[in-house]
PDB file of N, CA, C and O in Angstrom, chain B, residues numbered from 101:
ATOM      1  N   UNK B 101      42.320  24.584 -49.649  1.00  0.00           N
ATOM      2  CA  UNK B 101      42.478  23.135 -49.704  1.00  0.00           C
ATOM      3  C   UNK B 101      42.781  22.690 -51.133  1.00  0.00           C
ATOM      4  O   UNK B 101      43.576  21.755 -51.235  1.00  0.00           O
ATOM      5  N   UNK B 102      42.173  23.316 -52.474  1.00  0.00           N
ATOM      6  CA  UNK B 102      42.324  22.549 -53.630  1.00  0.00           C
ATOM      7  C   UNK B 102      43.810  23.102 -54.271  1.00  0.00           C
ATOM      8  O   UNK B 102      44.405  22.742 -55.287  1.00  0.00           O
ATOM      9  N   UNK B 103      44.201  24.271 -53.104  1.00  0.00           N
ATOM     10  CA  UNK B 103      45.792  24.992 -53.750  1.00  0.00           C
ATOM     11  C   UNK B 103      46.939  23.791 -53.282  1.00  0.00           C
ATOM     12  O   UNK B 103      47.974  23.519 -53.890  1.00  0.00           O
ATOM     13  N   UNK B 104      46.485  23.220 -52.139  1.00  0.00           N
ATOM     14  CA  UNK B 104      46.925  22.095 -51.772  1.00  0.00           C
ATOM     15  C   UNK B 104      47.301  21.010 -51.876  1.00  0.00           C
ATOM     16  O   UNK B 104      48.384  20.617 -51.443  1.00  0.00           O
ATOM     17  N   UNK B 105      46.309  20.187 -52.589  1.00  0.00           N
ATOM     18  CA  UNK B 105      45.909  19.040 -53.548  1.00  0.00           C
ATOM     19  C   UNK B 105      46.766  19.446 -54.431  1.00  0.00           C
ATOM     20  O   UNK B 105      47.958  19.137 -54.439  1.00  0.00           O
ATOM     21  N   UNK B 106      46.123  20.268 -55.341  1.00  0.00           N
ATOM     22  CA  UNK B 106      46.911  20.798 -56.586  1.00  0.00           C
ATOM     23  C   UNK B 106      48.650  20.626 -56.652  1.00  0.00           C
ATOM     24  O   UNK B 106      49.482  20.228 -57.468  1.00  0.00           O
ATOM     25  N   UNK B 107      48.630  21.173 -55.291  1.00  0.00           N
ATOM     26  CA  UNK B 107      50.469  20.831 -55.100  1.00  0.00           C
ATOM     27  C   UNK B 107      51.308  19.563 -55.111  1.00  0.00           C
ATOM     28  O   UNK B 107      52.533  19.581 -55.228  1.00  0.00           O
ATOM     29  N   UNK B 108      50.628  18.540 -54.992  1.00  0.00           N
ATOM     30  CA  UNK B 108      51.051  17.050 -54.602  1.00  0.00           C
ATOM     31  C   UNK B 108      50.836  16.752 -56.201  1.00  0.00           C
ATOM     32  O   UNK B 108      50.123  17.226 -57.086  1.00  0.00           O
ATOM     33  N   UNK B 109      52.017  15.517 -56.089  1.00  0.00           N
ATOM     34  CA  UNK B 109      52.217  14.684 -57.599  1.00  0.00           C
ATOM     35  C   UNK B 109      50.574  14.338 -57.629  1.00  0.00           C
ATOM     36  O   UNK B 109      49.674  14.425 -56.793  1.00  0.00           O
ATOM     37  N   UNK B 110      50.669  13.809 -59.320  1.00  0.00           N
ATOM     38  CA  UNK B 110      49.922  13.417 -59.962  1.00  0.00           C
ATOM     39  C   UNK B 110      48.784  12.442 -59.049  1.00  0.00           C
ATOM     40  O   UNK B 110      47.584  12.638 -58.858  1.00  0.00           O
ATOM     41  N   UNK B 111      49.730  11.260 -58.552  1.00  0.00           N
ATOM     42  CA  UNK B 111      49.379  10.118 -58.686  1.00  0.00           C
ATOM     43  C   UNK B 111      48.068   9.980 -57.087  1.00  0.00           C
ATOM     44  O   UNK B 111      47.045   9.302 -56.988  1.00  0.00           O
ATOM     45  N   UNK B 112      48.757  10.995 -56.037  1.00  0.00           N
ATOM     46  CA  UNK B 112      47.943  11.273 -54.827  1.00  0.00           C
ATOM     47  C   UNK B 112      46.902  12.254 -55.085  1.00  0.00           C
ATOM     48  O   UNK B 112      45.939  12.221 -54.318  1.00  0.00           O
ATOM     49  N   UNK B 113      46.905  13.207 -56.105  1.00  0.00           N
ATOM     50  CA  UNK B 113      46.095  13.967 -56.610  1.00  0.00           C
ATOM     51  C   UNK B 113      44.786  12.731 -56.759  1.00  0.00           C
ATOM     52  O   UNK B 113      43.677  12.728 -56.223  1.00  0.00           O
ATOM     53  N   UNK B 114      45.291  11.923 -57.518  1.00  0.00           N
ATOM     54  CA  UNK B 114      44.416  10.940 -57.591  1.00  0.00           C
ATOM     55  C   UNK B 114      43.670  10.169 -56.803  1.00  0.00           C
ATOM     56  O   UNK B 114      42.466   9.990 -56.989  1.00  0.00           O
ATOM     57  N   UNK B 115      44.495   9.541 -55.648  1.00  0.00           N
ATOM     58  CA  UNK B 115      44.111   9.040 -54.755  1.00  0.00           C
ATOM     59  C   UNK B 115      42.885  10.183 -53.723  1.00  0.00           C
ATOM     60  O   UNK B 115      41.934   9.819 -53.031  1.00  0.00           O
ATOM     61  N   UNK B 116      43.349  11.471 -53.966  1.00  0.00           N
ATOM     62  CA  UNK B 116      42.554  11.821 -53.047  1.00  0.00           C
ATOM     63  C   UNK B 116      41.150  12.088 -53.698  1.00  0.00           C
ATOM     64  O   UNK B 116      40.085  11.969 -53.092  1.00  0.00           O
ATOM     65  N   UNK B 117      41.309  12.523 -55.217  1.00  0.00           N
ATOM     66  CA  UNK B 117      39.991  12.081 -55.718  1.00  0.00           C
ATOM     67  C   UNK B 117      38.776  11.555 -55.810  1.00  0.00           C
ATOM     68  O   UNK B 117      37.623  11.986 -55.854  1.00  0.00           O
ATOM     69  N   UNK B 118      39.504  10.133 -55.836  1.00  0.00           N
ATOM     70  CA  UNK B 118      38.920   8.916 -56.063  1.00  0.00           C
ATOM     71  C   UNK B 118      38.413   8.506 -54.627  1.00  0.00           C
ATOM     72  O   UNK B 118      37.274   8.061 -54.483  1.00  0.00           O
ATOM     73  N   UNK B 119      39.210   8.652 -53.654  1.00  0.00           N
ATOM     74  CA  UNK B 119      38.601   8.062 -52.070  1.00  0.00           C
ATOM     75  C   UNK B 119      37.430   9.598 -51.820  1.00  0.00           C
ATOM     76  O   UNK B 119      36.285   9.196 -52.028  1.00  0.00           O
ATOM     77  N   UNK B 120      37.426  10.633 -51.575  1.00  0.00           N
ATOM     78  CA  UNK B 120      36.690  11.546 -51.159  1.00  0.00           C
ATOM     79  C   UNK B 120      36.312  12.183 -51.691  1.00  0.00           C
ATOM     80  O   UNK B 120      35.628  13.082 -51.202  1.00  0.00           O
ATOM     81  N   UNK B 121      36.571  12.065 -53.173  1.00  0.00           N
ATOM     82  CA  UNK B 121      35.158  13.163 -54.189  1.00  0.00           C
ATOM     83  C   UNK B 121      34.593  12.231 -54.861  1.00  0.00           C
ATOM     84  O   UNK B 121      33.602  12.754 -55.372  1.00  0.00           O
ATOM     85  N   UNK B 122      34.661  10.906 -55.224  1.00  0.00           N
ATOM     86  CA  UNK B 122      33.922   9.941 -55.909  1.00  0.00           C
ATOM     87  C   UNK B 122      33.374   9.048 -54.826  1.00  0.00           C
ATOM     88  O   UNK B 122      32.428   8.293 -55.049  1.00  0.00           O
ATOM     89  N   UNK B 123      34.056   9.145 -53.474  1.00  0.00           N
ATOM     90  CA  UNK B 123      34.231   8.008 -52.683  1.00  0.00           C
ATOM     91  C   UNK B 123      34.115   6.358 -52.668  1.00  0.00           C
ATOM     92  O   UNK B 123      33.311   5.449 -52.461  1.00  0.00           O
ATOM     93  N   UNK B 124      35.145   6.552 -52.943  1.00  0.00           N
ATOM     94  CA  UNK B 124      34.987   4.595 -53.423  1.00  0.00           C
ATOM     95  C   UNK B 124      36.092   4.098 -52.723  1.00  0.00           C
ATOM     96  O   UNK B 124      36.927   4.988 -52.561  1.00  0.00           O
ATOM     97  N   UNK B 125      36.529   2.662 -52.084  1.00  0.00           N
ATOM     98  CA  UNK B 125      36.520   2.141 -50.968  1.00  0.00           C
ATOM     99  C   UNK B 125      38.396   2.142 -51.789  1.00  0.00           C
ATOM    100  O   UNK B 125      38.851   2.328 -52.917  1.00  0.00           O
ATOM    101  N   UNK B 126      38.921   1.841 -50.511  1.00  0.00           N
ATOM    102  CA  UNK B 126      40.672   1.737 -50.700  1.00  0.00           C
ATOM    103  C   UNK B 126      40.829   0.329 -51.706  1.00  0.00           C
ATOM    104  O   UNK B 126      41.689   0.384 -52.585  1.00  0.00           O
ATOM    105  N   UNK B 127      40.318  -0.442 -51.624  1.00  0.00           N
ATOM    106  CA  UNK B 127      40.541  -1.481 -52.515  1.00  0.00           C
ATOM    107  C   UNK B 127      39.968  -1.139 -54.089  1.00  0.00           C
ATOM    108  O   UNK B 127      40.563  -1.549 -55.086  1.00  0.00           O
ATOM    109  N   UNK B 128      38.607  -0.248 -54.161  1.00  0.00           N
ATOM    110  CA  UNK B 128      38.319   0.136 -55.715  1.00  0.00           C
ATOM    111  C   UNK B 128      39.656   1.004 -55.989  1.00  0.00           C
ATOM    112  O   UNK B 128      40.025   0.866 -57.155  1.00  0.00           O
ATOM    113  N   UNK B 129      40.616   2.004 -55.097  1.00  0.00           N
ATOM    114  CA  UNK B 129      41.086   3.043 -55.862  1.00  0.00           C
ATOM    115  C   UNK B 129      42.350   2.055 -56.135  1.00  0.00           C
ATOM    116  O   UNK B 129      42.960   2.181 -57.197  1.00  0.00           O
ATOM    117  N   UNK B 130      42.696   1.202 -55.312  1.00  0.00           N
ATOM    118  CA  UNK B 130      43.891  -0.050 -55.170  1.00  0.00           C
ATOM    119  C   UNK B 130      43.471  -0.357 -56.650  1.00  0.00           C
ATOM    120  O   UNK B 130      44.275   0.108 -57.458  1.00  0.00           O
ATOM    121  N   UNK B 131      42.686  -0.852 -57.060  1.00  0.00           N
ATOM    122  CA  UNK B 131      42.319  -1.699 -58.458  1.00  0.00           C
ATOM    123  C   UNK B 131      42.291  -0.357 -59.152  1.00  0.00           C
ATOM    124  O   UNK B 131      43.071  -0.555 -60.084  1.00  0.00           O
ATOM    125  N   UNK B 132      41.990   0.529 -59.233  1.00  0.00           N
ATOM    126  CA  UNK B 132      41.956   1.508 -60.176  1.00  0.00           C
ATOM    127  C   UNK B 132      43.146   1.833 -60.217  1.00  0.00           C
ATOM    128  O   UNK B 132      43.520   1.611 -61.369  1.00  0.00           O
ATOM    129  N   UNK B 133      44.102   2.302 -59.521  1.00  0.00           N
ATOM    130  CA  UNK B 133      45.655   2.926 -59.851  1.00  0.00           C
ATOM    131  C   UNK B 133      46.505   2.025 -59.595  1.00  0.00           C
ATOM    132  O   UNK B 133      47.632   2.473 -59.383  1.00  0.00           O
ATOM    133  N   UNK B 134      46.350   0.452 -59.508  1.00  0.00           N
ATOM    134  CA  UNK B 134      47.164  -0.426 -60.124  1.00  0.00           C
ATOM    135  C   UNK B 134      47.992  -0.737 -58.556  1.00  0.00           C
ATOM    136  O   UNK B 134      49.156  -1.133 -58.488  1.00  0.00           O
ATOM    137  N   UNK B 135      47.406  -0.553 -57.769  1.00  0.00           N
ATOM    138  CA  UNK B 135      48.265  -0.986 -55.998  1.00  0.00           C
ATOM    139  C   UNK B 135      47.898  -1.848 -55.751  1.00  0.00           C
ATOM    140  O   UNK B 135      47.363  -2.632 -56.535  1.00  0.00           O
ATOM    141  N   UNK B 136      48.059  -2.013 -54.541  1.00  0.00           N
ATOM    142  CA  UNK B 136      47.820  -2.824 -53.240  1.00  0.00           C
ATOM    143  C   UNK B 136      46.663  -2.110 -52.403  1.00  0.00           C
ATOM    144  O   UNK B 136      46.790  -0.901 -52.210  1.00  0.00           O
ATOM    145  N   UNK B 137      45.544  -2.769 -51.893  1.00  0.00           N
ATOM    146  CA  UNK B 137      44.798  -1.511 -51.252  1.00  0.00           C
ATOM    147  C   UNK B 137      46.030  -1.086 -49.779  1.00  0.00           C
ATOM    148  O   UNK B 137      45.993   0.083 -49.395  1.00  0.00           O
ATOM    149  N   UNK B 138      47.284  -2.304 -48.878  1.00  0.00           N
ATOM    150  CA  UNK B 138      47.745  -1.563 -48.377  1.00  0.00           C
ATOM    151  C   UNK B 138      48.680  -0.630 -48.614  1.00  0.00           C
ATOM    152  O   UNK B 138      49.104   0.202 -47.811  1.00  0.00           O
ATOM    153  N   UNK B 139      49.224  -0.904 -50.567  1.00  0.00           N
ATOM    154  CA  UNK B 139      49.833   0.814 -50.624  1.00  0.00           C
ATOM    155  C   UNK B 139      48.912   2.009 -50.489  1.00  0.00           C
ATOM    156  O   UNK B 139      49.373   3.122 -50.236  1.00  0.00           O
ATOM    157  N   UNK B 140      47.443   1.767 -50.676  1.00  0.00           N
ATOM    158  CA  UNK B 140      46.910   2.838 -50.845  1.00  0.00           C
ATOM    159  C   UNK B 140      46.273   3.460 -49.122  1.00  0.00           C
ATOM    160  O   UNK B 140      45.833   4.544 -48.738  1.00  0.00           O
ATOM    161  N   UNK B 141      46.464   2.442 -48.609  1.00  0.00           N
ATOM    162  CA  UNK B 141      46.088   2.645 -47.344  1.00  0.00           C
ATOM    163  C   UNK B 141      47.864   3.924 -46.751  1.00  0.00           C
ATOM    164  O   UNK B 141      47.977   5.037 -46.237  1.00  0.00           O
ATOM    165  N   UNK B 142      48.621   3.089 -47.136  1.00  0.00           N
ATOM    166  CA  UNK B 142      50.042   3.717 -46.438  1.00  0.00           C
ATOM    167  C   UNK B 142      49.993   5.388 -47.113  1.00  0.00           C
ATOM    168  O   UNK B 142      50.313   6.353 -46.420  1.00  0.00           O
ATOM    169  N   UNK B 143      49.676   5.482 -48.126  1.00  0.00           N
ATOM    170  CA  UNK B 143      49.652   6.492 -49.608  1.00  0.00           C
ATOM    171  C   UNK B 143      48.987   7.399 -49.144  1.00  0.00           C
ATOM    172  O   UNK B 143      49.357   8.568 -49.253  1.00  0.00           O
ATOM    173  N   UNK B 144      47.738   7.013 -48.459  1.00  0.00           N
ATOM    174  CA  UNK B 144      46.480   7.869 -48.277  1.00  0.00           C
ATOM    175  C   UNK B 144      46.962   8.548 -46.672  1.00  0.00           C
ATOM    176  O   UNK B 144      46.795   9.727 -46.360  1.00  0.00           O
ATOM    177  N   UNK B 145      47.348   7.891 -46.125  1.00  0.00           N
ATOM    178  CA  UNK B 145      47.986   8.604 -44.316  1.00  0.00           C
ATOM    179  C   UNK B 145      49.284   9.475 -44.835  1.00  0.00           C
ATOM    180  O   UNK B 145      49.404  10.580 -44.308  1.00  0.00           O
ATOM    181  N   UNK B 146      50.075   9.168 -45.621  1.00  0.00           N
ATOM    182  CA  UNK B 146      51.302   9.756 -45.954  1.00  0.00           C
ATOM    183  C   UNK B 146      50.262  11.678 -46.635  1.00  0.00           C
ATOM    184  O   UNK B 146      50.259  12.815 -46.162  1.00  0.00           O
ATOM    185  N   UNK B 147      49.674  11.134 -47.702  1.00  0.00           N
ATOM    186  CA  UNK B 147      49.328  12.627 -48.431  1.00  0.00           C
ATOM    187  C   UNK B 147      48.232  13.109 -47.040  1.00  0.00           C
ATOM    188  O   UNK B 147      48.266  14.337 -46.960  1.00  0.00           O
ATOM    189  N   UNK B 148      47.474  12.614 -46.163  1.00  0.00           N
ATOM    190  CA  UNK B 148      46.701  13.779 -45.463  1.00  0.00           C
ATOM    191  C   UNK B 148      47.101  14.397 -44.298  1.00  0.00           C
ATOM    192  O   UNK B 148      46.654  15.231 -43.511  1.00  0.00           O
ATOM    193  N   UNK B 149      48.267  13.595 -44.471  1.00  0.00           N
ATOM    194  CA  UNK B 149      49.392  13.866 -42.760  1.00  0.00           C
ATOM    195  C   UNK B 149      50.227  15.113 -43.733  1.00  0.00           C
ATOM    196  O   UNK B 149      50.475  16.093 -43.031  1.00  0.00           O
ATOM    197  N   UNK B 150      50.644  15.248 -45.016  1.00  0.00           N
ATOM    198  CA  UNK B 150      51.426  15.803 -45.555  1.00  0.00           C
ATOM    199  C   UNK B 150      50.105  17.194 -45.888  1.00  0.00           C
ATOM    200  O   UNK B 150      50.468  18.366 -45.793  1.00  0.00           O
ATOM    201  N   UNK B 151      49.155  16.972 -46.130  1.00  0.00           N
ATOM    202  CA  UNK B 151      48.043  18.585 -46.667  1.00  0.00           C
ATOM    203  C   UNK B 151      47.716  18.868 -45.279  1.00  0.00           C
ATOM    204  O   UNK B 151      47.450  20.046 -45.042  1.00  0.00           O
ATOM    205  N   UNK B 152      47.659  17.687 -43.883  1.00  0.00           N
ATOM    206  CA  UNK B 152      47.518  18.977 -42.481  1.00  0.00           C
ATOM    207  C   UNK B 152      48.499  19.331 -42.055  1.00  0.00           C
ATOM    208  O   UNK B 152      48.567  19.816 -40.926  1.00  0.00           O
ATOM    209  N   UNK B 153      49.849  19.140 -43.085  1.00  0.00           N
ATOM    210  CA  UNK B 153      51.193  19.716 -42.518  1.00  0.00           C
ATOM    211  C   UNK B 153      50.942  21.595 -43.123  1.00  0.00           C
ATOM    212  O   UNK B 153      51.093  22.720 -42.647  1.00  0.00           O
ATOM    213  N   UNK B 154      50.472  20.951 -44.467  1.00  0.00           N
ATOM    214  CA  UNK B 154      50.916  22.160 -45.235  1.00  0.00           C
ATOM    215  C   UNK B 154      49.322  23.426 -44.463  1.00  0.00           C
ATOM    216  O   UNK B 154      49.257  24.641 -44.275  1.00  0.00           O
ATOM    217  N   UNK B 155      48.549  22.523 -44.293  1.00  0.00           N
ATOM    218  CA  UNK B 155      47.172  23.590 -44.402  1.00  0.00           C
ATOM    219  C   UNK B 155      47.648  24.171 -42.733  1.00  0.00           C
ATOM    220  O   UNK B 155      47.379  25.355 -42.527  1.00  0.00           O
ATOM    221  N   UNK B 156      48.011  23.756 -42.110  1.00  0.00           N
ATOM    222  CA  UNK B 156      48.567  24.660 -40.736  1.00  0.00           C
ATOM    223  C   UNK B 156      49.704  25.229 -41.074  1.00  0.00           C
ATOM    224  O   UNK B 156      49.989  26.136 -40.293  1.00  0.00           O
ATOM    225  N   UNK B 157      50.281  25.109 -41.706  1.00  0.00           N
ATOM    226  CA  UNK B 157      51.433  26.518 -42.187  1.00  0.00           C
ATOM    227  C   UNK B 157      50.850  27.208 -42.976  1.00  0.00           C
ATOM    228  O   UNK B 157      51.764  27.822 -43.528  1.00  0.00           O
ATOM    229  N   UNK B 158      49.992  27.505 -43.380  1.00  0.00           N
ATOM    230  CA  UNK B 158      49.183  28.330 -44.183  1.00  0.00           C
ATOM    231  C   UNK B 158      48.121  29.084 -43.084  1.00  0.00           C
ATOM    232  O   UNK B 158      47.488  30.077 -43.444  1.00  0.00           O
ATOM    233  N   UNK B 159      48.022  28.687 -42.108  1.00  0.00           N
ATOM    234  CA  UNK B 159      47.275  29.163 -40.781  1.00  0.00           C
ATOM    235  C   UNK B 159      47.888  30.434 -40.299  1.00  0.00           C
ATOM    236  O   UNK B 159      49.053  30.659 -39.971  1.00  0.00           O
ATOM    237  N   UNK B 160      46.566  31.424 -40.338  1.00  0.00           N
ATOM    238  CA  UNK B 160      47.573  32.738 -39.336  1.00  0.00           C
ATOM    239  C   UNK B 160      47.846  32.182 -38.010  1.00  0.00           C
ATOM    240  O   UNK B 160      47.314  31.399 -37.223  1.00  0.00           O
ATOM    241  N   UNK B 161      49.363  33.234 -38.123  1.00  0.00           N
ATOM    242  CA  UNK B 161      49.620  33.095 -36.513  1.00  0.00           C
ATOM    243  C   UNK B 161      51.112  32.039 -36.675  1.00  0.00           C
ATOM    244  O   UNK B 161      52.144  32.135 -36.011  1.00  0.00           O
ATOM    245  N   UNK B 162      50.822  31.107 -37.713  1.00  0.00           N
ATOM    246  CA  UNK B 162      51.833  30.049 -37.826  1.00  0.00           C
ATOM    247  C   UNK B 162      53.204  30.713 -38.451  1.00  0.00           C
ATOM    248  O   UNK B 162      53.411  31.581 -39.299  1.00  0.00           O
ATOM    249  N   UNK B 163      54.304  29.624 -37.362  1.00  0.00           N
ATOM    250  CA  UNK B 163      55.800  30.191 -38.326  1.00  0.00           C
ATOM    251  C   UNK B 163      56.224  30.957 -39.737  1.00  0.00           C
ATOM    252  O   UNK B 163      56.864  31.967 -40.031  1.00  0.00           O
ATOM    253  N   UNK B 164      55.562  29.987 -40.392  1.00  0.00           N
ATOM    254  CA  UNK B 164      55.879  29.945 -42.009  1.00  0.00           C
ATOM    255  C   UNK B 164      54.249  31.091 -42.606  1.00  0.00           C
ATOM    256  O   UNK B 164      54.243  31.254 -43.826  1.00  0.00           O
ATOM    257  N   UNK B 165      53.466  31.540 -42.109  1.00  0.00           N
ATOM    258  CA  UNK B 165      52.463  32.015 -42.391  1.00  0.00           C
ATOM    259  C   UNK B 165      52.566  33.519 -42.856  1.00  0.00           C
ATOM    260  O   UNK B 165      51.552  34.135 -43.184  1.00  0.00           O
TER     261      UNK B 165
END
């Protein structure tokens, strides 16, 4: 999972940070990285739809695996 993270720009690196290892609410990370809490809402479905893309191709058994 953190080879994962690690892979994504800077800025979602962040986001995922800040919501689930500090956990603080979409509107604190909105005020902290300068958004909208609904960019961070759109931001936050885009990067975990994009790490359960990648963490099931990393799955035995899978195409790309």
């Amino acid at each position: 999972m953190r080879d994962a993270v690690g892979e994504l720009p800077l800025l979602q690196q962040q986001l995922i940070h800040l919501r689930f290892t500090q956990e603080l609410t979409q509107r604190e990370v909105a005020d902290l990285l300068q958004l909208t809490p609904m960019a961070v809402s759109r931001l936050q479905r885009r990067v975990l739809d994009a790490l359960a893309e990648r963490l099931l191709s990393l799955a035995p058994g899978s195409p790309s695996a």
